[in-house]
N, CA, C and O atoms as a GROMACS GRO file, in nm:
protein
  296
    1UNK      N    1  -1.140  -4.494  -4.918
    1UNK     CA    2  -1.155  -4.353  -4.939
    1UNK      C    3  -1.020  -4.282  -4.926
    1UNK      O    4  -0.973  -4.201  -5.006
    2UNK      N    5  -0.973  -4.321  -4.827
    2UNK     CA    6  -0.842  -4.220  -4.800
    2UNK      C    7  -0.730  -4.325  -4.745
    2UNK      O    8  -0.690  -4.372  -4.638
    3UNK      N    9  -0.707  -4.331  -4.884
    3UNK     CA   10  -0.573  -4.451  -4.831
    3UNK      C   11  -0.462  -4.367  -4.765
    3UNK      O   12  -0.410  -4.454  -4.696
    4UNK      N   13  -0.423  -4.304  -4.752
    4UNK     CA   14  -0.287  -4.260  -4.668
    4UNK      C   15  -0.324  -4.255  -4.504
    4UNK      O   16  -0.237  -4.255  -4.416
    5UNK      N   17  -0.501  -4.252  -4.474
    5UNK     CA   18  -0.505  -4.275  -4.308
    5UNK      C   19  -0.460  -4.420  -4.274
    5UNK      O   20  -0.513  -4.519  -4.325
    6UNK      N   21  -0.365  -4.426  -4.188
    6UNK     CA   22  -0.356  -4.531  -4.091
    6UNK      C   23  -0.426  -4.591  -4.055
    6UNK      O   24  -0.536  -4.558  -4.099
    7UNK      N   25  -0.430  -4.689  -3.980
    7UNK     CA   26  -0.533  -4.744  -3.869
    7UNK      C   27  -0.459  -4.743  -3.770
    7UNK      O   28  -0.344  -4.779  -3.749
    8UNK      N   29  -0.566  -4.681  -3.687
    8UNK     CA   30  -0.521  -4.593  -3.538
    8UNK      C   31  -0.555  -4.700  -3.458
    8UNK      O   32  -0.496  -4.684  -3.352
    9UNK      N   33  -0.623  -4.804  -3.457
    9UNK     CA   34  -0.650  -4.911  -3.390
    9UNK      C   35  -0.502  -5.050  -3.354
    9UNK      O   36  -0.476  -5.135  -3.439
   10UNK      N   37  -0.437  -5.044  -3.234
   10UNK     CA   38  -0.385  -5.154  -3.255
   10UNK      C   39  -0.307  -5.210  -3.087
   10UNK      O   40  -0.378  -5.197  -2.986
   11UNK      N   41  -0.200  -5.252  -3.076
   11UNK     CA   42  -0.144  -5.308  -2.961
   11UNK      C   43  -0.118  -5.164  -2.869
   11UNK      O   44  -0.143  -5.146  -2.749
   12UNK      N   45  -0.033  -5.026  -3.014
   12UNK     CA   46  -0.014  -4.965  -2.926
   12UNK      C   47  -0.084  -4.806  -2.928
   12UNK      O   48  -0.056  -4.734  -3.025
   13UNK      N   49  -0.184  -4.747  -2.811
   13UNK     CA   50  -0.233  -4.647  -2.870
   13UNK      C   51  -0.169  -4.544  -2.962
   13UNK      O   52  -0.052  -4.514  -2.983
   14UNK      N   53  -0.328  -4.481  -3.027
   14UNK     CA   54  -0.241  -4.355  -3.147
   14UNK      C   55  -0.186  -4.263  -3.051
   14UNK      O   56  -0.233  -4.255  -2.937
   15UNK      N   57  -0.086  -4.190  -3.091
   15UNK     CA   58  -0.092  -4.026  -3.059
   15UNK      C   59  -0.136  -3.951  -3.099
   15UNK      O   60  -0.170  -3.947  -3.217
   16UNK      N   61  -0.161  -3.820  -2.979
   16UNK     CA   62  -0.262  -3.737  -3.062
   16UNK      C   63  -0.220  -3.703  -3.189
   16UNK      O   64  -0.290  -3.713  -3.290
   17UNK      N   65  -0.092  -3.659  -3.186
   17UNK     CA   66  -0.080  -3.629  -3.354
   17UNK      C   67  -0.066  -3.701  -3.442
   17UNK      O   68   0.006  -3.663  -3.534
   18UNK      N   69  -0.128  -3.836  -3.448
   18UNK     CA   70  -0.131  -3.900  -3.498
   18UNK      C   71  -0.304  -3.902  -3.544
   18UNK      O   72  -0.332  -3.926  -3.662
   19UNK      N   73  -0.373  -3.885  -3.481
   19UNK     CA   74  -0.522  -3.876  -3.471
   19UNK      C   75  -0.578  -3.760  -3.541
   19UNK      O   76  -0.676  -3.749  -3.614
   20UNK      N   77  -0.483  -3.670  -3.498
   20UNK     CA   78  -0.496  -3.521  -3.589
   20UNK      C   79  -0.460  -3.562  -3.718
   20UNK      O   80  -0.546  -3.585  -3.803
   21UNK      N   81  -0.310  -3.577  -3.746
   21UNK     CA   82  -0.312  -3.616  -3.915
   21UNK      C   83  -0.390  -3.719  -3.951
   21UNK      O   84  -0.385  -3.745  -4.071
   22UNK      N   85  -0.454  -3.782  -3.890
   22UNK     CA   86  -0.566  -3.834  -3.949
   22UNK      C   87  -0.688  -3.782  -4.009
   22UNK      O   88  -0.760  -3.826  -4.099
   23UNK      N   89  -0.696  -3.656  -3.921
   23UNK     CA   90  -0.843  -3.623  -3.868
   23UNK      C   91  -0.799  -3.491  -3.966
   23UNK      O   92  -0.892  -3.410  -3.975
   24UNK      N   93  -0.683  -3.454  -4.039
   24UNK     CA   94  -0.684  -3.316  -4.098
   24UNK      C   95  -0.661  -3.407  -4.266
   24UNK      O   96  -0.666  -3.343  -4.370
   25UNK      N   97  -0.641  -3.530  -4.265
   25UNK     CA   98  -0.622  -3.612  -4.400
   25UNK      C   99  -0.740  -3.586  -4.426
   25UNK      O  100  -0.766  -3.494  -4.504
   26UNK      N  101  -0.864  -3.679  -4.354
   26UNK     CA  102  -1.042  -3.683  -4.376
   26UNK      C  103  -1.056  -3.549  -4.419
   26UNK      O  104  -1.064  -3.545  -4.542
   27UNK      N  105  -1.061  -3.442  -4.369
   27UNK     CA  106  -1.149  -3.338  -4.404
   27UNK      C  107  -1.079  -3.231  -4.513
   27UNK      O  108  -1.136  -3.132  -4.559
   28UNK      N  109  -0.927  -3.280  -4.545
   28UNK     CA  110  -0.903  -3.244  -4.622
   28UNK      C  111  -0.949  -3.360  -4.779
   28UNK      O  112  -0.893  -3.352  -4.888
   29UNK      N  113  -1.031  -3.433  -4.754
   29UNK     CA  114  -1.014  -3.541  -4.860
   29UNK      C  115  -1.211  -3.507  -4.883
   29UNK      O  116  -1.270  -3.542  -4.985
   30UNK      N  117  -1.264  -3.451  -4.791
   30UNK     CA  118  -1.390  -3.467  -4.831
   30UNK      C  119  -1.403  -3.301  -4.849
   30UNK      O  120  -1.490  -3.259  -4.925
   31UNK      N  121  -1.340  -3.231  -4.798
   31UNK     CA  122  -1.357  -3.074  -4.854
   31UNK      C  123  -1.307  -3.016  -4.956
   31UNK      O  124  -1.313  -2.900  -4.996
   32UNK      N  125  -1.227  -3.171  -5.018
   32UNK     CA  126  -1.150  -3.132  -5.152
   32UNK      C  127  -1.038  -3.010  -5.110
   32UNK      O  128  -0.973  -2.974  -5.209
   33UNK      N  129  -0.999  -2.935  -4.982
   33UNK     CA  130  -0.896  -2.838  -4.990
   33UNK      C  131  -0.761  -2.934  -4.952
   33UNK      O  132  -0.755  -3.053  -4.923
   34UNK      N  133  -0.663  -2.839  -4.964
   34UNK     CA  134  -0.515  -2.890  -4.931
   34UNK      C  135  -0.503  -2.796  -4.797
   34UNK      O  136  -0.443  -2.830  -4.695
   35UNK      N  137  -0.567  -2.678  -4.814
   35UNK     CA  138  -0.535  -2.606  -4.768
   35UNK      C  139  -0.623  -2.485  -4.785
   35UNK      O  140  -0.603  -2.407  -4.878
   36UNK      N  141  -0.710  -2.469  -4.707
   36UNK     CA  142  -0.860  -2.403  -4.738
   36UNK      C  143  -0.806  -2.212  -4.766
   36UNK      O  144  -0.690  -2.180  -4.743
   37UNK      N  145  -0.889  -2.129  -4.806
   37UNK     CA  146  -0.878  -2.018  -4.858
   37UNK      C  147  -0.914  -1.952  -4.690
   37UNK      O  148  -0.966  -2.035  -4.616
   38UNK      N  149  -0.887  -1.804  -4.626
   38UNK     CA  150  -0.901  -1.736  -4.513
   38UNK      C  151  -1.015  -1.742  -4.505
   38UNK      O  152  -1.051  -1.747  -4.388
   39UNK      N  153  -1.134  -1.746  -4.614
   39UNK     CA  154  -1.270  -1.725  -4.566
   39UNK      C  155  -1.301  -1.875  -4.474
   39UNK      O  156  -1.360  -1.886  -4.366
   40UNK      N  157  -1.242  -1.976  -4.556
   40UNK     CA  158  -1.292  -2.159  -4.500
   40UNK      C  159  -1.175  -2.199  -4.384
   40UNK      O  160  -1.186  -2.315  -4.346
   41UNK      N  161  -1.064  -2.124  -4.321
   41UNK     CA  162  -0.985  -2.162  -4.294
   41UNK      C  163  -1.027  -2.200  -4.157
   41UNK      O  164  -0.972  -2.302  -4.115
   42UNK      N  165  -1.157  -2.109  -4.038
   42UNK     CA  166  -1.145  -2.125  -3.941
   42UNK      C  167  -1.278  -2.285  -3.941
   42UNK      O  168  -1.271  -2.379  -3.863
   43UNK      N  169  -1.362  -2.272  -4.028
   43UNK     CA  170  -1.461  -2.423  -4.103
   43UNK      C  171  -1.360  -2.542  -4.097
   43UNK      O  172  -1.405  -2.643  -4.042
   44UNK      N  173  -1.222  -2.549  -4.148
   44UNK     CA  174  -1.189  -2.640  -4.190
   44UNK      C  175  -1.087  -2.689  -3.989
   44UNK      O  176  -1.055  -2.790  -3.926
   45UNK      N  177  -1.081  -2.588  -3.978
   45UNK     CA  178  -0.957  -2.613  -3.895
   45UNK      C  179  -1.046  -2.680  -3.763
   45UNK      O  180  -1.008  -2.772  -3.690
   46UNK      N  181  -1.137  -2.627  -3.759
   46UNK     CA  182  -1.294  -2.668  -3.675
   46UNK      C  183  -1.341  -2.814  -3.672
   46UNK      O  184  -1.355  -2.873  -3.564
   47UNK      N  185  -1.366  -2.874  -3.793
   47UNK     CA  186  -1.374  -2.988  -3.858
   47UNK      C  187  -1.244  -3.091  -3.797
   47UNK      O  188  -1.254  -3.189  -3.723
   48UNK      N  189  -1.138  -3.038  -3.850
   48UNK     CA  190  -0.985  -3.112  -3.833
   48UNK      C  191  -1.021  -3.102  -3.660
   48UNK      O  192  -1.013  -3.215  -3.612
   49UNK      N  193  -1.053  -3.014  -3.572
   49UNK     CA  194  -1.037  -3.076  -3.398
   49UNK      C  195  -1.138  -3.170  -3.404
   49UNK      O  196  -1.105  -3.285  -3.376
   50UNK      N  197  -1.275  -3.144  -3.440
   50UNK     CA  198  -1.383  -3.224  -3.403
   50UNK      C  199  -1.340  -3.361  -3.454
   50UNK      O  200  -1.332  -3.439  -3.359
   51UNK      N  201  -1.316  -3.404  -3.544
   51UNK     CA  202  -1.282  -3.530  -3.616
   51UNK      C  203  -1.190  -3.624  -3.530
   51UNK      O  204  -1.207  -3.740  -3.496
   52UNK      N  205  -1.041  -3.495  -3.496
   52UNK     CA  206  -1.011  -3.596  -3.366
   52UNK      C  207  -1.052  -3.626  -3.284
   52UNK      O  208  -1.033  -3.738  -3.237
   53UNK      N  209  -1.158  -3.500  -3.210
   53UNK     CA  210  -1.201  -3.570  -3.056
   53UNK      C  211  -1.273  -3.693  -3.112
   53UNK      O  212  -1.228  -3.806  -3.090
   54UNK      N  213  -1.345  -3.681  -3.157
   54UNK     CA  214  -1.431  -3.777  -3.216
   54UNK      C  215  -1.370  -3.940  -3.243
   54UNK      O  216  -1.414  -4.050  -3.210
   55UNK      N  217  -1.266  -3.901  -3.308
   55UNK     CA  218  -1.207  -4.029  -3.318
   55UNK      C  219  -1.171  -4.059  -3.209
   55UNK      O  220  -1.248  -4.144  -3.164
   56UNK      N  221  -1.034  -4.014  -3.091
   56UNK     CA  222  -1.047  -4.057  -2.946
   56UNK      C  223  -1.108  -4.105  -2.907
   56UNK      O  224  -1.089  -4.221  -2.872
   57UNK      N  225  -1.271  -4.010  -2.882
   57UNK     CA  226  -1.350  -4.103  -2.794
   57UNK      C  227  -1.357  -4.226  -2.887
   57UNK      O  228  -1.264  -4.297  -2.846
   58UNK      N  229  -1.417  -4.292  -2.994
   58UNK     CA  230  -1.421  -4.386  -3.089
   58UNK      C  231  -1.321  -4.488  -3.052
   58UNK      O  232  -1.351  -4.607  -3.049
   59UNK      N  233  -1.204  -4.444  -3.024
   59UNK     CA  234  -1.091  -4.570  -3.007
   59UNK      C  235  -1.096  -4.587  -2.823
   59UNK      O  236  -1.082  -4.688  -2.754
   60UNK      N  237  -1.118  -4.469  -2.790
   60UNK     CA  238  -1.128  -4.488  -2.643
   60UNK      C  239  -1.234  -4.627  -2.626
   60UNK      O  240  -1.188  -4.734  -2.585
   61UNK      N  241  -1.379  -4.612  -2.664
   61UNK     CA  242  -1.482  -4.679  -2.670
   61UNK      C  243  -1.465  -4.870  -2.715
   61UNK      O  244  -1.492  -4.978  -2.663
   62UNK      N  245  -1.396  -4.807  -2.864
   62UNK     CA  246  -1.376  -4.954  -2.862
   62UNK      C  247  -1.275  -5.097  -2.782
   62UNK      O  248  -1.160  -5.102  -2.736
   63UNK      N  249  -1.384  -5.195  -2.795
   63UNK     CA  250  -1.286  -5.340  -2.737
   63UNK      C  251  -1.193  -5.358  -2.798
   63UNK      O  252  -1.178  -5.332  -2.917
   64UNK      N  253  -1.094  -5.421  -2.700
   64UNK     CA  254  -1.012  -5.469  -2.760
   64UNK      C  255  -0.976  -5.615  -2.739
   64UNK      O  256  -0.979  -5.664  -2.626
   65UNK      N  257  -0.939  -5.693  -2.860
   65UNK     CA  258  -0.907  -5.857  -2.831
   65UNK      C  259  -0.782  -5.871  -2.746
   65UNK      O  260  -0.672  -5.847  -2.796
   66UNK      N  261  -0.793  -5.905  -2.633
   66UNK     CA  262  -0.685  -5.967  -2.540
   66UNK      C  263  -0.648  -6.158  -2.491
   66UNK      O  264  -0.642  -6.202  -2.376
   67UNK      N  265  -0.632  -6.219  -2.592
   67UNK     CA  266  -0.574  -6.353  -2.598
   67UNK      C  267  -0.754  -6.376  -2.617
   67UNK      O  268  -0.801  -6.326  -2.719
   68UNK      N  269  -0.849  -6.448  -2.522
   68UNK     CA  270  -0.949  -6.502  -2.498
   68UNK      C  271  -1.068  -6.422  -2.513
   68UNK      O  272  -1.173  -6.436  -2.577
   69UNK      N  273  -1.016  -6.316  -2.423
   69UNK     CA  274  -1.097  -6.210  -2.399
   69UNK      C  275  -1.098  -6.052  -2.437
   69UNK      O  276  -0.988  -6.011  -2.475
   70UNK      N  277  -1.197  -5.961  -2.434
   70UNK     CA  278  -1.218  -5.827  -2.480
   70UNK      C  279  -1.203  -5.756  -2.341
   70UNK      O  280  -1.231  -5.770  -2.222
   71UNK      N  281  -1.145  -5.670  -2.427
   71UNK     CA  282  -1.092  -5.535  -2.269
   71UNK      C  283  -1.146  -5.435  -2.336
   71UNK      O  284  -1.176  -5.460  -2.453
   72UNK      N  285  -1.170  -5.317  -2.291
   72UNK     CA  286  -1.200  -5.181  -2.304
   72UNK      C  287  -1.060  -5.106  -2.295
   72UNK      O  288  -1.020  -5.104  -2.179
   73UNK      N  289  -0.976  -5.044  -2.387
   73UNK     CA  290  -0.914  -4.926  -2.403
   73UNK      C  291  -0.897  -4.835  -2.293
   73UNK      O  292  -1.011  -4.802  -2.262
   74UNK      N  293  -0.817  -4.779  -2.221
   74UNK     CA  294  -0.876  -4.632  -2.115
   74UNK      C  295  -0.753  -4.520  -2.165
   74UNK      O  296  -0.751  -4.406  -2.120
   0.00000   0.00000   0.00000
């Protein structure tokens, strides 16, 4: 869908602003804006926080492979 997101998943955690331009790529890719009009601006910008928290917790949540074994993220 949105090839320019990263994968936020890896050895070393994302940063938040890294999670954000993620999270403002998505909803700019499914709201079709670049850059929403004053009426959609406070909708879109709304969307772009929720998406990150969302993702956080998501990477927070997931395991991770450590040699043998799975660890949890904190």
């Amino acid at each position: 869908m949105c090839r320019s997101i990263k994968t936020l998943r890896g050895e070393v955690p994302a940063t938040e602003e890294e999670i954000r331009a993620a999270a403002l790529q998505f909803v700019r890719k499914v709201s079709g804006y670049r850059k929403p009009s004053k009426v959609n601006e406070a909708a879109f910008e709304r969307a772009v926080e929720e998406v990150a928290q969302v993702t956080q917790v998501l990477l927070n949540s997931l395991a991770v492979k450590s040699g043998t074994t799975f660890s949890t993220q904190n």
